[in-house]
VEXDO-434811 format. One line per field, with one value per residue (C-alpha): residue in one letter; chain; z, x negated, y negated. Coordinates in Angstrom, 2 decimals. Example, Ala and Ser with C-alpha at 12.3 -4.5 7.8 and 13.67 -1.06 7.14 Angstrom:
torba = A;S;
vexse = A;A;
Z = 7.80;7.14;
X = -12.30;-13.67;
Y = 4.50;1.06;
END
This chain:
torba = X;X;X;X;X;X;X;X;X;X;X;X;X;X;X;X;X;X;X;X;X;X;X;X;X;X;X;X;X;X;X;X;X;X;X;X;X;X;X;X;X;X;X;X;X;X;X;X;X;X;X;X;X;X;X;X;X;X;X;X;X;X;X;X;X;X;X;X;X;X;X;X;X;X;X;X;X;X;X;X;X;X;X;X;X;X;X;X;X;X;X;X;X;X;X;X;X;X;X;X;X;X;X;X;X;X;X;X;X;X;X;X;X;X;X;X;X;X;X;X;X;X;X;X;X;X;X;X;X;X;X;X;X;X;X;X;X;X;X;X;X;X;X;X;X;X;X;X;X;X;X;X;X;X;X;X;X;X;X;X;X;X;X;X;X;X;X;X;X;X;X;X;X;X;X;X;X;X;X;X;X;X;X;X;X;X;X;X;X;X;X;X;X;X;X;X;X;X;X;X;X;X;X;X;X;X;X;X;X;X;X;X;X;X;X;X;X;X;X;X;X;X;X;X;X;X;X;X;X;X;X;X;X;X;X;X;X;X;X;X;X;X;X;X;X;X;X;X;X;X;X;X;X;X;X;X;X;X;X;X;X;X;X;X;X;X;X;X;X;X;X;X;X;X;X;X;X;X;X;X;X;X;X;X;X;X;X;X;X;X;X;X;X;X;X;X;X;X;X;X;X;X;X;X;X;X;X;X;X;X;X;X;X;X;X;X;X;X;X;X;X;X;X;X;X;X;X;X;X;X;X;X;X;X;X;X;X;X;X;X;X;X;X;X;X;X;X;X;X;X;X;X;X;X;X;X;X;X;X;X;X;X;X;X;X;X;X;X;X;X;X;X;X;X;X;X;X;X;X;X;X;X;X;X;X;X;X;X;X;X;X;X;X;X;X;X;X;X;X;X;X;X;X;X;
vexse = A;A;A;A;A;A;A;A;A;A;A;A;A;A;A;A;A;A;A;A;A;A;A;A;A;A;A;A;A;A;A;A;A;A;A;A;A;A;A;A;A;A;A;A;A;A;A;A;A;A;A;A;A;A;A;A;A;A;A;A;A;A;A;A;A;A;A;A;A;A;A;A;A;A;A;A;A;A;A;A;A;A;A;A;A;A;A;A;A;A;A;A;A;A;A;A;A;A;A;A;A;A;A;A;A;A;A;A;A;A;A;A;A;A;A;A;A;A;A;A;A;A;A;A;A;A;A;A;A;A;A;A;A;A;A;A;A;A;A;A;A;A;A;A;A;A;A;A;A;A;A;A;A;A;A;A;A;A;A;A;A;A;A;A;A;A;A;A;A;A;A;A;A;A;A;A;A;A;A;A;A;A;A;A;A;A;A;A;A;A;A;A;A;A;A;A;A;A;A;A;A;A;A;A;A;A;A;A;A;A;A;A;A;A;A;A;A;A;A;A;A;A;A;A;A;A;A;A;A;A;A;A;A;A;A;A;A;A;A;A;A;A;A;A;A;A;A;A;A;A;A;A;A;A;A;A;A;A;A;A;A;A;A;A;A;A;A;A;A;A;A;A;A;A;A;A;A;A;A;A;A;A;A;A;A;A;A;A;A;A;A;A;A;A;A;A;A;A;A;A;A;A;A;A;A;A;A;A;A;A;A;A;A;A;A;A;A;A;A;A;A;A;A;A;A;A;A;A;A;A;A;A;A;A;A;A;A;A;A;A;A;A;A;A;A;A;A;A;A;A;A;A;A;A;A;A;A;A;A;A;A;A;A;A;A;A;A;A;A;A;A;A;A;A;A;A;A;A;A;A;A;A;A;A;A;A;A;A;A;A;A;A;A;A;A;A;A;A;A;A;A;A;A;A;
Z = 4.96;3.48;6.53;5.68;6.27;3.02;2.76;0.21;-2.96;-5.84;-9.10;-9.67;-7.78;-8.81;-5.71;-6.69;-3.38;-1.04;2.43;4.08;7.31;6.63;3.44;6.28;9.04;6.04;5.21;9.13;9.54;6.13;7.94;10.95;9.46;8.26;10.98;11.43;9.95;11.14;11.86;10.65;7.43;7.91;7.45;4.42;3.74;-0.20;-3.00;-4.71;-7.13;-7.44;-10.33;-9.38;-5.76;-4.82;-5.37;-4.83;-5.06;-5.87;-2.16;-0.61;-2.27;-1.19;2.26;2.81;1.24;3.46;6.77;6.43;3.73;5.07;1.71;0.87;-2.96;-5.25;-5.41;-8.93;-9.65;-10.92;-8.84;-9.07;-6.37;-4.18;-5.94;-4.74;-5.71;-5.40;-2.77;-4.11;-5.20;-2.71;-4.01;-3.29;0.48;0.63;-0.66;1.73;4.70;3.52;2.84;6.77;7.81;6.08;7.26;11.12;10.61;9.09;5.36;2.58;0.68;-2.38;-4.67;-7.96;-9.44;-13.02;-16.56;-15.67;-19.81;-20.44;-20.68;-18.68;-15.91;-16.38;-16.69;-13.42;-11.68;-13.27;-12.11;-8.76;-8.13;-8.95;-6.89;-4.07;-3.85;-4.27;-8.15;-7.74;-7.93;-6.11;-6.72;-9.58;-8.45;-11.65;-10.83;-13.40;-14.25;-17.11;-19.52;-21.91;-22.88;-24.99;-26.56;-26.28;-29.39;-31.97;-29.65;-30.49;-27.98;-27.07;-25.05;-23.22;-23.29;-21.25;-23.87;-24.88;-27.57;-30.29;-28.92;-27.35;-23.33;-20.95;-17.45;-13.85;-12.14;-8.67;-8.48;-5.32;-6.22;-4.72;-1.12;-0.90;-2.44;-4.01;-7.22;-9.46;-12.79;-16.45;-18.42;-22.27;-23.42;-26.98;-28.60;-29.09;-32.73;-34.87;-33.19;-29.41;-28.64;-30.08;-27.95;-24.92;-24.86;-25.70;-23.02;-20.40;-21.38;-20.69;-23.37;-20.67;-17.90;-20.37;-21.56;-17.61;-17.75;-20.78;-19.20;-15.81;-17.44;-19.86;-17.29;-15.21;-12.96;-12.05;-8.90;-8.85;-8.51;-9.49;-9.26;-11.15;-10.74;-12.67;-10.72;-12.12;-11.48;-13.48;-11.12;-11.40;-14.65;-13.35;-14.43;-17.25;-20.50;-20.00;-18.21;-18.33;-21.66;-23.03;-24.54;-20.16;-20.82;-23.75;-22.17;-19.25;-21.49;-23.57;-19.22;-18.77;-21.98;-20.96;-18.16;-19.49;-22.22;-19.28;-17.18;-18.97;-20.04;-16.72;-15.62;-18.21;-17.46;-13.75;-12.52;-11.89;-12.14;-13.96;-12.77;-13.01;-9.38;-9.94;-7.19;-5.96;-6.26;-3.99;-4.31;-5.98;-7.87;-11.21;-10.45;-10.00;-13.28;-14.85;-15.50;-12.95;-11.11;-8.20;-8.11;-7.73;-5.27;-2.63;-3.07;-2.61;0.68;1.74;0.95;2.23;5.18;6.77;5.34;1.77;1.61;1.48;-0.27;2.16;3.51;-0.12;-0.55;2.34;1.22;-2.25;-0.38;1.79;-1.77;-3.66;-0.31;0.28;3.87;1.83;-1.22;-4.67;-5.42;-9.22;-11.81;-14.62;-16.09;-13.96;-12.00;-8.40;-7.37;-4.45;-5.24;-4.58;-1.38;-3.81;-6.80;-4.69;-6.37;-3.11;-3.31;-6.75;-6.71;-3.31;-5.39;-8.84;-7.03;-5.19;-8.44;-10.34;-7.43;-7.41;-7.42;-6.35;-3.39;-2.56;-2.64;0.60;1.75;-0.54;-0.40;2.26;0.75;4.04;3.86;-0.06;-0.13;2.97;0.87;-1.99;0.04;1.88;-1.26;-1.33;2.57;3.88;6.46;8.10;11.74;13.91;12.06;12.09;9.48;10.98;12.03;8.79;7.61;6.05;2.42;1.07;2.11;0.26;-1.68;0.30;-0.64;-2.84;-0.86;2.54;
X = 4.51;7.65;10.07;13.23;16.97;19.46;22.10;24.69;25.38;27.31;28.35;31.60;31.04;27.08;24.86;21.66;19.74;19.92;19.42;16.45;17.42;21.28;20.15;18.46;21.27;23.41;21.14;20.71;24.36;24.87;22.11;24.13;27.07;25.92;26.78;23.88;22.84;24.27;20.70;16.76;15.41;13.00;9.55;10.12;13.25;14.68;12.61;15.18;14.87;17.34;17.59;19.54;18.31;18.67;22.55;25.89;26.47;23.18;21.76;24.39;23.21;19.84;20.02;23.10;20.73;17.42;19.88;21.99;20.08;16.68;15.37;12.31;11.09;11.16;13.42;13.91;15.08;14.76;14.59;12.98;10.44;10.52;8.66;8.76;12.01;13.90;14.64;14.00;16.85;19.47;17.87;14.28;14.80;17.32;14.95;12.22;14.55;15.48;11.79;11.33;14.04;12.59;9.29;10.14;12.46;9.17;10.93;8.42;10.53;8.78;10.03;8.62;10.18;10.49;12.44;14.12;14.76;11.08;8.87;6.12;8.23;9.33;5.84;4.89;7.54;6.51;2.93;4.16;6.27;3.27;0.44;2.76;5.89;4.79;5.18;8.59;12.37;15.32;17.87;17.61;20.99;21.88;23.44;22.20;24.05;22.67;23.36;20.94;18.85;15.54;14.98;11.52;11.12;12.89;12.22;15.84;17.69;21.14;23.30;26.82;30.20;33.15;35.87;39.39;39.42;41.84;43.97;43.18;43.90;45.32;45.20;45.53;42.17;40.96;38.51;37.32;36.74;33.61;35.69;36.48;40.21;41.44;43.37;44.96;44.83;45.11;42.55;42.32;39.37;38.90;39.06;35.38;34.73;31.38;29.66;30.60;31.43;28.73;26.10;27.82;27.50;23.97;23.20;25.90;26.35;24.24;21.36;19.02;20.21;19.10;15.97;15.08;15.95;14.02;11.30;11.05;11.96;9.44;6.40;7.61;8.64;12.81;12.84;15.01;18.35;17.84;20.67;21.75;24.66;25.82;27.46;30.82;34.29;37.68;39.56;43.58;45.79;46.33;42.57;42.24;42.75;39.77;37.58;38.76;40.17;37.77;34.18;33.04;35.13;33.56;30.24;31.96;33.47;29.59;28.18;30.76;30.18;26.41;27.00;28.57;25.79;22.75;25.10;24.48;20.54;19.99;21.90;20.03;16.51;16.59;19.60;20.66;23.67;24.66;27.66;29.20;30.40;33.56;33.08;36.16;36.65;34.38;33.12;29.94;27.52;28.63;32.02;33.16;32.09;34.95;38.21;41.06;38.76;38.25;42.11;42.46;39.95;41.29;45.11;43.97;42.27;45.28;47.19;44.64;42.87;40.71;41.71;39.69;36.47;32.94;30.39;28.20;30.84;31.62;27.93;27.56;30.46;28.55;25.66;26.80;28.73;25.17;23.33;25.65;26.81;30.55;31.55;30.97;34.10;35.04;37.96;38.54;36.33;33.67;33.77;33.08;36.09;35.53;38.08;41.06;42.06;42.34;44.58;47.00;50.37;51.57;48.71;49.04;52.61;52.08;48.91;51.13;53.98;51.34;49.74;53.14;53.86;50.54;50.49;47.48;50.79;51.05;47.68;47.16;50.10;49.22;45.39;42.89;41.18;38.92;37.60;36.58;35.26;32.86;32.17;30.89;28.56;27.26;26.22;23.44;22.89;25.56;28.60;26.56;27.81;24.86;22.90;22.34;22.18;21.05;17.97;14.70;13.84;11.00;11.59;7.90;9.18;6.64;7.44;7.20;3.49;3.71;0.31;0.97;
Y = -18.37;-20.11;-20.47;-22.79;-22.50;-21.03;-22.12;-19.88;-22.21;-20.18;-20.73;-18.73;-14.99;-15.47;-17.16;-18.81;-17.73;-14.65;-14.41;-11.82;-11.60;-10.88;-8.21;-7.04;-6.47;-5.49;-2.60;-1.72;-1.87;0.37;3.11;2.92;3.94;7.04;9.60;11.76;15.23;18.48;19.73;18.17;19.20;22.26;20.65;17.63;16.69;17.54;14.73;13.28;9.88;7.36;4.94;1.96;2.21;-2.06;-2.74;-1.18;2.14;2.76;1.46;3.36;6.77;5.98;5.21;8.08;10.28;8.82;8.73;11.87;14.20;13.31;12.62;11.56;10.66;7.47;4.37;2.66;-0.53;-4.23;-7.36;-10.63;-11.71;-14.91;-18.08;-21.85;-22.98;-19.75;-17.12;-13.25;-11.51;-10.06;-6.45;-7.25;-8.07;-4.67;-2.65;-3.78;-3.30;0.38;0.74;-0.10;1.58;4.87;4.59;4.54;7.38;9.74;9.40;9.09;6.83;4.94;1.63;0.72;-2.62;-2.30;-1.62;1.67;2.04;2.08;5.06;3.05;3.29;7.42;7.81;6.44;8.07;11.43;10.66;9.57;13.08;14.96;13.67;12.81;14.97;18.09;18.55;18.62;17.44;18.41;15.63;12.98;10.22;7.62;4.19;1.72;-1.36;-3.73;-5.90;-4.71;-2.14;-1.68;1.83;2.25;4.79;2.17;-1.13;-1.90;-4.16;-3.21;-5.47;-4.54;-6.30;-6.74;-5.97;-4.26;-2.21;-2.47;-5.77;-9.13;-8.83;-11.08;-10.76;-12.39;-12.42;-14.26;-17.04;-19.33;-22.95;-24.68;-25.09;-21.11;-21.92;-18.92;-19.22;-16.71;-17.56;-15.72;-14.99;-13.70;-11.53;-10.83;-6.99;-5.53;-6.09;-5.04;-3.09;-3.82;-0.33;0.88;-1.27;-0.65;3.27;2.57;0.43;2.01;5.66;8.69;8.28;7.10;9.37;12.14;11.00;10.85;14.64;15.30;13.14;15.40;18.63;18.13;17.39;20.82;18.49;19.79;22.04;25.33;24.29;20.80;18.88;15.06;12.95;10.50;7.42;6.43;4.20;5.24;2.71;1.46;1.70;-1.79;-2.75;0.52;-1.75;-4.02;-1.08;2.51;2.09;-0.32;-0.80;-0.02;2.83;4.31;3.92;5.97;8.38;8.99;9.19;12.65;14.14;13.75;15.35;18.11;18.36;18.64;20.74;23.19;22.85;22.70;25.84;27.58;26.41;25.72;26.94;23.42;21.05;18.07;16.18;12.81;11.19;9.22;6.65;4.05;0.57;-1.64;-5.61;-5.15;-7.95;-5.50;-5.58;-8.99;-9.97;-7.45;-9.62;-8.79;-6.61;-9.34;-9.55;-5.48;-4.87;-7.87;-6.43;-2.82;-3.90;-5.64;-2.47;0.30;-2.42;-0.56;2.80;1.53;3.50;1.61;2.82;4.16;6.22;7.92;8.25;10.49;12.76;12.87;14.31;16.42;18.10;17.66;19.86;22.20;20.74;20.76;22.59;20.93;20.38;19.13;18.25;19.65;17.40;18.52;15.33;14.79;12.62;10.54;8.03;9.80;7.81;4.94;6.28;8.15;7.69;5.45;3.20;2.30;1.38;-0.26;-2.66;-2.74;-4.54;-7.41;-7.26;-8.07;-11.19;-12.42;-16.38;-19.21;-19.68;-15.53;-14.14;-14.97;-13.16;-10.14;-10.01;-9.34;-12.74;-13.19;-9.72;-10.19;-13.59;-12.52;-9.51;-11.06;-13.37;-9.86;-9.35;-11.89;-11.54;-14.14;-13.84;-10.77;-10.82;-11.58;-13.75;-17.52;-19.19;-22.65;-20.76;-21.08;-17.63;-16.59;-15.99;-14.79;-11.02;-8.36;-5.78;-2.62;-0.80;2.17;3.32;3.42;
END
């Protein structure tokens, strides 16, 4: 037992400890959210696997799909477990809540902690869908954010970058000093140069996503009418030089013509579907490390307020396109666009002028700054409503048994 009180301490938007108890309520409140299914599954539920299950939009696709598709299958991701000095990541104690939460709703949900990259790992899960599930896979969901990447033919390590392409960029982005003081300041990010672009894609495009496919497919393992999406973010022309249009972007751009690629092996060979789900903007641990990206997100709030879309809530609409509840609808980049409340003409021009007056004196004027900076400490567990945080938790949380 290791009971003692956390306290949030941050450097920047990155906290050194995470709370149980609120990643907990967090994930409890997330489940609750998700209104419930038009009717049970018939017998067990669709087996779908998610990679990226701990974090972001990744979390929200698994427990919309656990909550309103009655899923059942396999969780993948990568978290670090509690030792002396440190609490466990913020996505260990998640995934044991939506581990509990799926067990006393009668969902076979399994987690495996590990290098999603490696074949170790696609082996396992391969192993894992057929002596458990059947043999078979209905729904394969892809939401990996990394810094790096190891190919595990070549043993080459790739590593991603946060860079323009083609010119040096300047921009206004938000930061809290040690107090909570927001400031808006400028920052300057240098163009991608040698091979930048090039390790991005490999680390953040579709390369993996497809070897997954190949992976399955190649074991027998893809149902009839399998179906894979591809989690993605286009986001604001206000943000699109240092992410839409730049190395993020390529990687994003390599992800759709993936897509297209396995849409059609998989119509061919299953009758199946490959598409890529263009998600919108939301306070994730990914997210706030993009320049300016902060800055967007707490002006669209204060623009949209409670009209701005969580991620659970554009989860469930991704589901209920992926079963059939709603009609897969896609762009003419064979897209499913679930940001369109966010890039509406009105909006953008609304967030372009607060952008274009943002000061350290207006933000608060122009930003929904107390509904971001509690965001980003929900991230790690903290400023969940209902919890006390002069009250010692106990930290030591297991990892949820793959067995039972």
């Amino acid at each position: 037992m290791s009971q003692r009180v956390i306290n949030p301490r941050s450097r920047g938007f990155l906290f050194l400890d995470s709370h149980p108890a609120g990643c907990e309520r967090l994930v409890e409140d997330m489940w609750q959210a998700v209104p419930a299914p038009r009717s049970a599954p018939d017998g067990d539920g669709p087996v779908a696997l998610v990679i990226g299950s701990s974090a972001g939009y990744g979390l929200a696709a698994t427990i919309a799909g656990l909550a309103r598709a009655g899923i059942r299958g396999i969780g993948v991701c990568f978290e670090k477990a509690p030792t002396e000095r440190r609490t466990a990541t913020a996505g260990w104690y998640r995934t044991a809540a939506t581990a509990e939460l799926a067990r006393s709703h009668g969902r076979d949900m399994v987690f495996l902690n590990g290098d999603a990259f490696s074949n170790a790992m696609k082996d396992q899960v391969a192993d894992l869908l057929a002596e458990r599930f059947d043999g078979r896979l209905d729904y394969l969901i892809y939401s990996v954010a990394a810094p790096r990447r190891t190919d595990p033919d070549t043993g080459t390590t790739y590593a991603s970058v946060l860079k323009p392409i083609g010119q040096t960029y300047r921009t206004k982005t938000l930061v809290f000093d040690g107090q909570g003081a927001p400031e808006v300041k400028e920052v300057e990010t240098a163009p991608a140069e040698s091979d930048d672009i090039e390790q991005t894609v490999a680390v953040m495009g579709g390369a993996d996503w497809e070897r997954w496919i190949d992976h399955l497919a190649d074991r027998g393992l893809l149902a009839d009418g399998f179906t894979t999406a591809a989690l993605s973010y286009i986001g604001s022309p206000l943000t699109a030089p240092i992410y839409r249009q730049g190395t993020i972007g390529a990687a994003k751009a390599h992800l759709e013509a993936t897509a297209r690629t396995l849409d059609e092996r998989l119509g061919k060979l299953v009758g199946g579907r490959a598409v890529t789900s263009v998600n919108g903007a939301a306070v994730t641990q990914s997210s706030t490390a993009i320049p300016g990206i902060a800055l967007y997100v707490g002006l669209l709030r204060g623009v949209l307020g409670q009209a701005l879309v969580p991620p659970i809530g554009q989860l469930v609409k991704l589901w209920d396109q992926l079963t059939g509840a709603h009609p897969l609808t896609l762009d003419d980049e064979g897209r499913v666009r679930l940001d369109t409340w966010e890039l509406t003409d009105s909006v953008q021009a609304q967030a372009a002028e607060r952008w274009k007056t943002a000061t350290t004196d207006t933000i608060g004027h122009l930003a929904d700054l107390d509904w971001f900076h509690a965001e980003v400490r929900r991230l790690y567990g903290f400023a969940v409503p209902g919890i006390d945080y002069t009250t010692p938790v106990e930290t030591d949380v297991l990892w949820p048994n793959p067995t039972t």
